[in-house]
C-alpha positions in Angstrom: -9.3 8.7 36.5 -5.5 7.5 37.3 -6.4 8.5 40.7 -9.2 6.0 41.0 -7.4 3.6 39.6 -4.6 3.4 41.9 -7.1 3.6 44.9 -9.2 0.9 43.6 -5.6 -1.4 43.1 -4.4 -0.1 46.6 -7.4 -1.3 48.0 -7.7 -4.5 46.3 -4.3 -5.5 47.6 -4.8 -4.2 50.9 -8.1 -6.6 51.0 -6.3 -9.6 49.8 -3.3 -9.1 52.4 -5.7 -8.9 55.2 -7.9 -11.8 53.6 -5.0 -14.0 52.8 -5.9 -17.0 55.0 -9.6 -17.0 54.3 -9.6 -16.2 50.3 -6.4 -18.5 49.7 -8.0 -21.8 47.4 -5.1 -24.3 49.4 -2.0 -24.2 51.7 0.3 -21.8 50.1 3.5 -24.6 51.7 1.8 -27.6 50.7 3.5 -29.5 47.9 2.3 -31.6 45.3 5.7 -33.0 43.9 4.3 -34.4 41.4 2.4 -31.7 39.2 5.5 -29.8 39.6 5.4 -26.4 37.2 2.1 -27.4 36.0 0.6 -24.7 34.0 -1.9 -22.3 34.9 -5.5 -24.8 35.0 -9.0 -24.2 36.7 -8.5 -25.8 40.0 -4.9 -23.7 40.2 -5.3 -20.5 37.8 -2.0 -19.5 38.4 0.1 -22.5 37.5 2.3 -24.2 40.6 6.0 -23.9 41.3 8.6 -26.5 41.4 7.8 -28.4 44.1 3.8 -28.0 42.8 2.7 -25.7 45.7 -0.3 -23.2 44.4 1.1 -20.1 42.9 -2.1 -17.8 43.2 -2.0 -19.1 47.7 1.4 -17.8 47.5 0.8 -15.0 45.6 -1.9 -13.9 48.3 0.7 -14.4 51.1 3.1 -12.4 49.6 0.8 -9.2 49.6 0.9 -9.6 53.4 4.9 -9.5 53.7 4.6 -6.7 50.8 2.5 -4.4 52.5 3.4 -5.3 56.0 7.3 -4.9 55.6 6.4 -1.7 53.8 4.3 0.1 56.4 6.2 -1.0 59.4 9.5 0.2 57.6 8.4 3.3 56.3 6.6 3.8 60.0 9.8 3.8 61.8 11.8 5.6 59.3 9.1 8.5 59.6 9.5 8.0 63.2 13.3 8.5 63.3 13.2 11.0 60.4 10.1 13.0 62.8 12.8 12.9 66.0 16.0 13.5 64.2 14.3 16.8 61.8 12.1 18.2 64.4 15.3 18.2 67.0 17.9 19.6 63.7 15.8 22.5 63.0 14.3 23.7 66.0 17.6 23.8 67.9 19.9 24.3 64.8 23.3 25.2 65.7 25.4 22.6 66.4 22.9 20.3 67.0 21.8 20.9 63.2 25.5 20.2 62.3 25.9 17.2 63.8 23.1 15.2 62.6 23.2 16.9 59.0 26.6 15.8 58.9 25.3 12.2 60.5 22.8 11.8 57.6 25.1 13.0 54.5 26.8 9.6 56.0 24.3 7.6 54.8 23.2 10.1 51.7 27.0 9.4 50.4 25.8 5.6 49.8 23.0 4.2 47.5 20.2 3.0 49.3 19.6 -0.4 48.2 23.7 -1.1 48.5 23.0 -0.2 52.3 20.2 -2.5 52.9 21.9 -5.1 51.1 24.8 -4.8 53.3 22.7 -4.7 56.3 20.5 -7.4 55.8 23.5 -9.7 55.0 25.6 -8.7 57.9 22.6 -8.8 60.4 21.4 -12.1 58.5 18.7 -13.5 56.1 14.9 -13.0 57.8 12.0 -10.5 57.3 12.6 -8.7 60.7 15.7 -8.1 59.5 14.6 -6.7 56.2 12.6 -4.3 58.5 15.5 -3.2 60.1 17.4 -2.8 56.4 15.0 -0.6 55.3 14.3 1.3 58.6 18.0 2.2 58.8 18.0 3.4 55.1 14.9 4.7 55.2 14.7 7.9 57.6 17.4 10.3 56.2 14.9 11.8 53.2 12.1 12.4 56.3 14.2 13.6 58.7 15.9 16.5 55.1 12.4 17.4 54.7 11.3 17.8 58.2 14.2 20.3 58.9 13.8 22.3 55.7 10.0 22.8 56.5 10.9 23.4 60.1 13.4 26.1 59.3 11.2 27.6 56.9 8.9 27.5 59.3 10.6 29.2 62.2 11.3 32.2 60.3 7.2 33.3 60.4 5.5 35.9 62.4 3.6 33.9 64.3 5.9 31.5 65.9 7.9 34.7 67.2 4.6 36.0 69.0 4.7 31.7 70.4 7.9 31.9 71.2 7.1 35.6 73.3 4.3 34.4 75.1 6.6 31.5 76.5 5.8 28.2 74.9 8.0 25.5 75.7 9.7 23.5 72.6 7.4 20.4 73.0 4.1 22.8 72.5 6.1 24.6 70.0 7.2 21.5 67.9 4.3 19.4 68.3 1.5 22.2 68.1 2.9 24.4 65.5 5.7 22.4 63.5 4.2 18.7 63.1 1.2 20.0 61.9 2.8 22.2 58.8 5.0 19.5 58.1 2.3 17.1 57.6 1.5 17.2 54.0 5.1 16.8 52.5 5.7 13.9 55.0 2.4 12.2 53.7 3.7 12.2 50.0 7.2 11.4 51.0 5.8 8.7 52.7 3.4 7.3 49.8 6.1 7.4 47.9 8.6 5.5 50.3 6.3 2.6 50.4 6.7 1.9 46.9 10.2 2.1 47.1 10.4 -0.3 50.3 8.1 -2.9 48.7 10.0 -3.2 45.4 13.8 -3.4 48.1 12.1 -5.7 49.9 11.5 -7.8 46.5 14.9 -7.3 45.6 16.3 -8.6 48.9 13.9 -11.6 49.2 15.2 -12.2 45.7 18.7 -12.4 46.4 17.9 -14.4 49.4 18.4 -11.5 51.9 14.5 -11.7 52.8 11.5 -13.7 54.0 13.3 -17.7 54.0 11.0 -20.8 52.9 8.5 -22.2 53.0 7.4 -18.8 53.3 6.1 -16.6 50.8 7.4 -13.3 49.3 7.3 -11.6 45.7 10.7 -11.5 45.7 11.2 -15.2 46.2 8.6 -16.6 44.1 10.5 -14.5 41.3 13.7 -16.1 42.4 12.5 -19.4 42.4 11.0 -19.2 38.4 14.1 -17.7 37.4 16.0 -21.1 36.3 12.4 -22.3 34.7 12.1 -18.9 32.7 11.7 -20.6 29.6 9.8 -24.0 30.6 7.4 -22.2 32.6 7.5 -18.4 32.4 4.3 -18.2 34.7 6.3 -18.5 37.6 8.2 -15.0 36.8 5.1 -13.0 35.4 2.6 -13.5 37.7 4.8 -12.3 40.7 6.6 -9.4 38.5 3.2 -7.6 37.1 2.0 -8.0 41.0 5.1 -6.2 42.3 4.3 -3.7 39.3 0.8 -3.3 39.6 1.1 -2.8 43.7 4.1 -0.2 42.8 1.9 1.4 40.2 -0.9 2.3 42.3 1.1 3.2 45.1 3.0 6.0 42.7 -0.4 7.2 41.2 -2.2 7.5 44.3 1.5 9.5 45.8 1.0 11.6 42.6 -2.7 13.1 43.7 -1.4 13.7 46.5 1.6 15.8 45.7 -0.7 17.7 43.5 -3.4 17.7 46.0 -1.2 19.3 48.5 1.2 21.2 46.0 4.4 19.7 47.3 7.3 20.3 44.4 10.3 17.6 44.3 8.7 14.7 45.7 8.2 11.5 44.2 10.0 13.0 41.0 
């Protein structure tokens, strides 16, 4: 049942981020200065923000920097985590040294510090985030690909491979990738929860997406100093940031039972 339910929210928000400009009742930038923090009403069901632009357009907009920063991020950390993993434990050796010792470099710092300090220093703007989380992002992939890979290597049947002459490309790509695939998936379910909710908390602290434009992040930002005189413009962008997060983490959980991965998502 849990399952069903985070499918059925995944693919609600998933509609709504592709739909934005079609199911979106009014210009999520257009202002209406005067019905500033209006509470929620039938023509705008959401309330409006300070500067009286529609909370539920903005809303809708957001889902599309949400899920978009999260699958481009997550895509080129698996990426980098696929290149640097496969080449670690096929080779091993010193190769292996060098890049395990290259990753505990970024495992010795928390992750949100790093994109924090990465998104200032390479400046406020949602390609930037990108990068942020890319950068953070690929050392957990690229842990799990060379465990499995090392595992891996140690079975029969990629001796009689490596006897019959297979190069490493065939070897890596035909007989690695494929055994490495389930753990990667839930690692992966599971990083896109974590990018969407970093992503928040950059755009929060102004790190992010920059107006007029609209992220989670920054609506909850902007309805921080109005907490109290109009608390809609906190909740509504908090329980959508919990509720995307939620369904993410149950539908990661199916699948790490599914596939009977231990120590993922955990």
């Amino acid at each position: 049942m849990k399952t069903w339910i985070g499918l059925a929210l995944l693919a609600f928000f998933v509609i709504v981020a592709v739909s934005a400009p079609i199911i979106s009742p009014y210009d999520p930038i257009k202002q209406e200065l005067a019905a500033g923090l209006a509470s929620p009403s039938l023509a705008h069901p959401f309330g409006q923000d300070k500067l009286g632009r529609d909370i539920l357009s903005r809303i809708f907009y957001g889902t599309r920097v949400s899920l978009g920063v999260g699958f481009l991020s997550v895509g080129i950390s698996l990426s980098i985590g696929l290149f640097i993993g496969g080449v670690s434990g096929y080779f091993g050796g010193w190769i292996d040294a060098f890049f395990m010792r290259f990753t505990d470099i970024f495992l010795a710092f928390p992750g949100i510090l790093l994109a924090i300090a990465f998104a200032a220093t390479l400046g406020p703007s949602l390609t930037n985030v990108i990068i942020a989380l890319s950068i953070i992002g690929w050392v957990g992939y690229a842990r799990i690909i060379r465990g499995q890979i090392l595992a891996i290597r140690e079975q029969e049947y990629i001796a009689a491979v490596y006897a019959l002459g297979a190069g490493p490309v065939r070897i890596i790509t035909r007989h690695f990738l494929p055994n490495v695939l389930a753990p990667v998936i839930v690692k992966a379910t599971f990083g896109l929860s974590g990018a969407i909710v970093t992503e928040a908390s950059l755009s929060y602290l102004g790190l992010g997406i920059q107006p007029p434009n609209s992220s989670w992040g920054a609506l909850l930002n902007d309805g921080r100093s109005f907490l109290l005189l109009a608390p809609h413009l906190t909740l509504i962008p908090g329980v959508a940031i919990m509720l995307l997060v939620m369904a993410l983490s149950l539908v990661g959980e199916r699948l790490r039972d599914y596939f009977d991965v231990k120590g993922l998502g955990s």
